[in-house]
C-alpha positions in Angstrom: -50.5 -21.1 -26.7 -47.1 -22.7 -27.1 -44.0 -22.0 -24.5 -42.0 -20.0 -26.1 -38.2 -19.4 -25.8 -37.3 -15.9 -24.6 -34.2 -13.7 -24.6 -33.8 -11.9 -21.5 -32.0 -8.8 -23.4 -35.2 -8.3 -25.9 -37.6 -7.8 -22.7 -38.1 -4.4 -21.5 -37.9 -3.7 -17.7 -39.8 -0.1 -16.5 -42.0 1.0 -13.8 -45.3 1.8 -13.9 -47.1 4.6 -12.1 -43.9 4.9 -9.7 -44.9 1.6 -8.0 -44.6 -1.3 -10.1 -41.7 -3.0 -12.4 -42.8 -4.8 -15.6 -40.8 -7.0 -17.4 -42.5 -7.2 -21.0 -41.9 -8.3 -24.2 -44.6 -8.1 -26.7 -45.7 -11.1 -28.4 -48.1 -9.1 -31.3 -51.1 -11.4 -29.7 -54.1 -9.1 -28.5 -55.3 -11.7 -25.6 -51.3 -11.3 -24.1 -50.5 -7.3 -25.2 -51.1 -4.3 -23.2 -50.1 -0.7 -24.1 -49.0 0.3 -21.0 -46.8 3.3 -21.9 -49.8 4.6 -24.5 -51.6 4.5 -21.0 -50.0 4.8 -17.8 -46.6 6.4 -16.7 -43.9 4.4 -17.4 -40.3 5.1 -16.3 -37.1 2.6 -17.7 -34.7 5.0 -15.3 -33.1 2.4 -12.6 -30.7 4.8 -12.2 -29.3 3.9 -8.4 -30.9 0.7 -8.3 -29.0 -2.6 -7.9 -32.0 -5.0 -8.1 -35.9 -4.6 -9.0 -38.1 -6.9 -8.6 -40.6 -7.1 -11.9 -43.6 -9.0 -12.7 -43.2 -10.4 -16.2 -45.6 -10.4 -19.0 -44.0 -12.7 -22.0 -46.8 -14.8 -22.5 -46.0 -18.9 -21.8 -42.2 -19.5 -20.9 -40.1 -22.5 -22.4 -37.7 -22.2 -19.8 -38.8 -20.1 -16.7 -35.8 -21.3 -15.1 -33.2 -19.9 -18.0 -35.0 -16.6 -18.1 -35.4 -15.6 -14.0 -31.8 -16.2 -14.1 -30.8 -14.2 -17.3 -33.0 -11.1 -16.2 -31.3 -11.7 -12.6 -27.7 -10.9 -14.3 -29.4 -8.0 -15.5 -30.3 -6.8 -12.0 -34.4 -7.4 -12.9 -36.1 -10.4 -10.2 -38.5 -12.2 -11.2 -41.9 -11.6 -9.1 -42.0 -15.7 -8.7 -39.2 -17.7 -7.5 -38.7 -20.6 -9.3 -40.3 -23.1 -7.0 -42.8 -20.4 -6.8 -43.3 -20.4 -10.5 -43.5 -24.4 -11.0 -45.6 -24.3 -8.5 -48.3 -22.9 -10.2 -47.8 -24.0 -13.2 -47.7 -28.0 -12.4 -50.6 -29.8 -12.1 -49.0 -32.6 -9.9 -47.6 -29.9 -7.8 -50.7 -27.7 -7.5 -53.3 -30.2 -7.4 -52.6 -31.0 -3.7 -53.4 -27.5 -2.8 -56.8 -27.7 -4.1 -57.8 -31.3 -3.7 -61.7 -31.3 -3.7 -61.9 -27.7 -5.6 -60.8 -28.7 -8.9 -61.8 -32.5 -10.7 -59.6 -35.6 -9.2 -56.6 -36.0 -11.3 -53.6 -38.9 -11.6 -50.6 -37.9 -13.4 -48.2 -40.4 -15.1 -44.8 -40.2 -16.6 -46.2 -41.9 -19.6 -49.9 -42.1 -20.4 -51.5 -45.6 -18.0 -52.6 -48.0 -20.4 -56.3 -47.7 -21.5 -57.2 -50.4 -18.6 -56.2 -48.3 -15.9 -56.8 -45.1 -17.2 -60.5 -46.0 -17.2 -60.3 -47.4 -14.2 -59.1 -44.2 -12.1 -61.4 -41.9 -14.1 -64.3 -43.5 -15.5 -65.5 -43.0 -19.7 -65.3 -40.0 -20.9 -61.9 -38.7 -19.4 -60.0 -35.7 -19.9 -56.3 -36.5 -20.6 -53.6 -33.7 -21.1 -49.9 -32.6 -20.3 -49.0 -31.3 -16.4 -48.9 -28.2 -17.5 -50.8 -27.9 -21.1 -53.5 -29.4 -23.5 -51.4 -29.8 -26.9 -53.0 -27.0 -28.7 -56.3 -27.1 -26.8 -57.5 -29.8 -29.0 -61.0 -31.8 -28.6 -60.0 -35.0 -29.9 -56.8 -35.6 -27.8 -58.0 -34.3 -24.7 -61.8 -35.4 -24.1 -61.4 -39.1 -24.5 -65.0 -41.3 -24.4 -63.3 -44.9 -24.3 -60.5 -47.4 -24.5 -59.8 -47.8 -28.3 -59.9 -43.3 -28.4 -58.0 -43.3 -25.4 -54.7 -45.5 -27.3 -54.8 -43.8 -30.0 -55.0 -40.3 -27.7 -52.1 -42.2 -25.7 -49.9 -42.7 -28.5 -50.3 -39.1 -30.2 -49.2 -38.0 -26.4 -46.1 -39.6 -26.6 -45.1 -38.5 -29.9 -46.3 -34.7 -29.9 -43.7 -31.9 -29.5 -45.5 -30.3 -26.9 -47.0 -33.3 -24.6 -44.5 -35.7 -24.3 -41.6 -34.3 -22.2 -44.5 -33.1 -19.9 -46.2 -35.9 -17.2 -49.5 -37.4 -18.0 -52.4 -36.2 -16.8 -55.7 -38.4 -16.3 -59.1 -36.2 -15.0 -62.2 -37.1 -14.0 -64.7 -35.6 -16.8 -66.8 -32.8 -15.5 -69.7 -32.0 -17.6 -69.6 -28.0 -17.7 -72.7 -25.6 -18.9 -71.8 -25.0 -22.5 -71.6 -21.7 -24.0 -72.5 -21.7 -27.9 -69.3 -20.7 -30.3 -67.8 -22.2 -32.9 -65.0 -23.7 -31.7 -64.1 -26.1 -34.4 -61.6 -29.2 -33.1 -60.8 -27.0 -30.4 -62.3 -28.2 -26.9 -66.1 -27.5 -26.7 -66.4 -23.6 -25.3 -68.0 -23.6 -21.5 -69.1 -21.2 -19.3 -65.7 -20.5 -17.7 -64.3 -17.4 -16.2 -60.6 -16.6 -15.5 -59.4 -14.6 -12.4 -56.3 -13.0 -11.5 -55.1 -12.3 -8.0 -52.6 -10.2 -6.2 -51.5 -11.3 -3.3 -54.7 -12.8 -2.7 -56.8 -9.9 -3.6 -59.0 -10.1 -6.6 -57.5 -7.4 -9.2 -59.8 -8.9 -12.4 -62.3 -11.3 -14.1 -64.0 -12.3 -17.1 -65.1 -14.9 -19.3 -62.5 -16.7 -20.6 -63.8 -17.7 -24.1 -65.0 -14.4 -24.6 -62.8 -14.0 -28.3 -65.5 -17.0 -29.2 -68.7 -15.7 -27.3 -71.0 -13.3 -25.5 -71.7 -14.2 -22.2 -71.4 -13.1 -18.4 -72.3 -14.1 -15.2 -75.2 -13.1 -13.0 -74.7 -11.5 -9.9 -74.9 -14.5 -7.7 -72.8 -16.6 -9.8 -70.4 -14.1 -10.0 -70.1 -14.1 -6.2 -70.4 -18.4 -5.8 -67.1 -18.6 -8.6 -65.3 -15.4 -7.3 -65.5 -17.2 -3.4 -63.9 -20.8 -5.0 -61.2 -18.9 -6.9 -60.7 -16.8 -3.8 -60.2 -19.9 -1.9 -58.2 -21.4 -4.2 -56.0 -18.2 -4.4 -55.3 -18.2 -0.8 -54.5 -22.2 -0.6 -51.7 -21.6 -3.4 -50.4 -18.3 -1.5 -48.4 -17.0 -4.2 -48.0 -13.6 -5.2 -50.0 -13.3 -8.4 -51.8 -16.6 -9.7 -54.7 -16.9 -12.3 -57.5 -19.2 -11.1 -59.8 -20.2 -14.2 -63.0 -21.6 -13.0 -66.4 -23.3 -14.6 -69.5 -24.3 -13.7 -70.9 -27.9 -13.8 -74.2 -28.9 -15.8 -75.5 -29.8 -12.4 -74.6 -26.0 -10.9 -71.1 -26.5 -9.5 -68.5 -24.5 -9.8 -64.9 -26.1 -10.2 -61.8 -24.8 -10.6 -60.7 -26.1 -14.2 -56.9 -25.0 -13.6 -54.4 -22.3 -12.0 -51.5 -20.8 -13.5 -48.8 -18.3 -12.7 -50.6 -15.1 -13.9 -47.1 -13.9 -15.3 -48.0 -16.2 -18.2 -51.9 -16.1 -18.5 -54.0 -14.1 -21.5 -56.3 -11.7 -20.2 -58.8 -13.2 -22.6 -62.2 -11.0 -21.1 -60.8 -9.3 -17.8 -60.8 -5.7 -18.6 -56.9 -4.3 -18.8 -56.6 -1.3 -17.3 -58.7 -1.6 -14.1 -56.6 -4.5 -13.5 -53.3 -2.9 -13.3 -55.1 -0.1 -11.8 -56.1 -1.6 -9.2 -52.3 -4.2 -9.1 -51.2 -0.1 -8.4 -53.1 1.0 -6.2 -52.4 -2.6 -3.8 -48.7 -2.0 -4.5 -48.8 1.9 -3.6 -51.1 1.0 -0.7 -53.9 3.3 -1.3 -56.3 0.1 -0.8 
């Protein structure tokens, strides 16, 4: 999804179930909405309060930095600090963290030329942005050798949404493929995205489940869920999305991690995730 420009005014701030501030503004995309007032008790009252601290749901942010500091002057802080924020949402930032967890990455202020670029990574590569894919396309992400990697280089520096971003050279993992149609987009795998609350698991599901049918077995399920968890306690932040896969040859990886502030549910069920966010915040568990 893009990274969109926000105006602090146009997000509404309320608590939910008398233990937990939202700051939402509905983008009219099912993988990012949640009708939390047709479903749980929402008050806007902040009657008496100088300061809340919210966790926002806005979908991908333009400028993070513009709109913590907006909803500040409104008396609403952010759940993420800024560092916090970028943090999570930088691959050269994060990657240290989980060195060894998630495929070996360089990152670039321009794309390396084709020479070194194979060199580092080996044919195929994966090549994207330091903090997005442009568009989650096949063609300028999963590169197979020098003459695709130029011409993969050059649309980098020239798209809207790559080129004020770092470059980002990955080893290529081969993951288990799910069948879906996913036309130029990047091949559909069996990948699962987590979300965590101060380092407790509060939901997971398949990630490309608006293109497939597919779960995990029992003992997968607990192999991926003990990576992310790991993963989730390296970053220490309090609520991070870890998406993980698993390799053709029975790995698991983590594929990336983002500030779950911004991240689509895609399959994790709704409700008994902020159910259960509730519950940890109300400390009941």
């Amino acid at each position: 999804m893009a990274r969109m420009q926000h105006d602090p005014t146009e997000i509404d701030v309320f608590q939910l179930e008398k233990s937990l501030w939202i700051a939402e503004m509905k983008l009219d995309l099912p993988s990012y909405d949640f009708p939390f007032a047709n479903i749980m008790a929402c008050s806007y009252s902040r009657f008496g309060l100088d300061e809340v601290t919210a966790v926002g749901r806005f979908g991908a942010v333009g400028d993070y930095d513009g709109i913590f500091a907006g909803l500040l002057d409104l008396g609403v802080r952010l759940i993420h600090a800024l560092g916090q924020h970028h943090l999570c949402s930088e691959l050269p930032l994060w990657y240290p963290y989980l060195e060894g967890l998630t495929p070996e990455s360089w990152w670039f202020d321009q794309p390396p030329d084709a020479e070194t670029a194979g060199r580092l990574a080996g044919w195929p590569l994966f090549l994207k942005g330091s903090r997005k894919t442009s568009r989650h396309q096949a063609k300028h992400s999963i590169i197979a050798n020098e003459e695709e990697y130029r011409a993969a280089a050059e649309y980098f520096c020239a798209d809207a949404m790559l080129r004020d971003q770092q470059a980002v050279i990955r080893r290529f993992e081969r993951l288990q493929p799910v069948a879906a149609e996913m036309g130029e987009k990047i091949p559909a795998s069996y990948e699962f995205r987590t979300f965590w609350w101060r380092g407790k698991l509060v939901g997971a599901g398949p990630y490309f489940s608006s293109f497939a049918r597919y779960d995990w077995t029992d003992h997968e399920r607990t192999e991926a869920l003990a990576l992310a968890e790991e993963a989730a306690r390296r970053m220490n932040l309090p609520f991070v999305g870890v998406d993980v896969a698993k390799c053709q040859d029975g790995r698991w990886t983590v594929i990336e991690i983002n500030d779950a502030q911004e991240c689509g549910y895609t399959g994790v069920p709704r409700l008994p995730m902020w159910q259960r966010i509730v519950e940890i915040e109300s400390g009941r568990i």
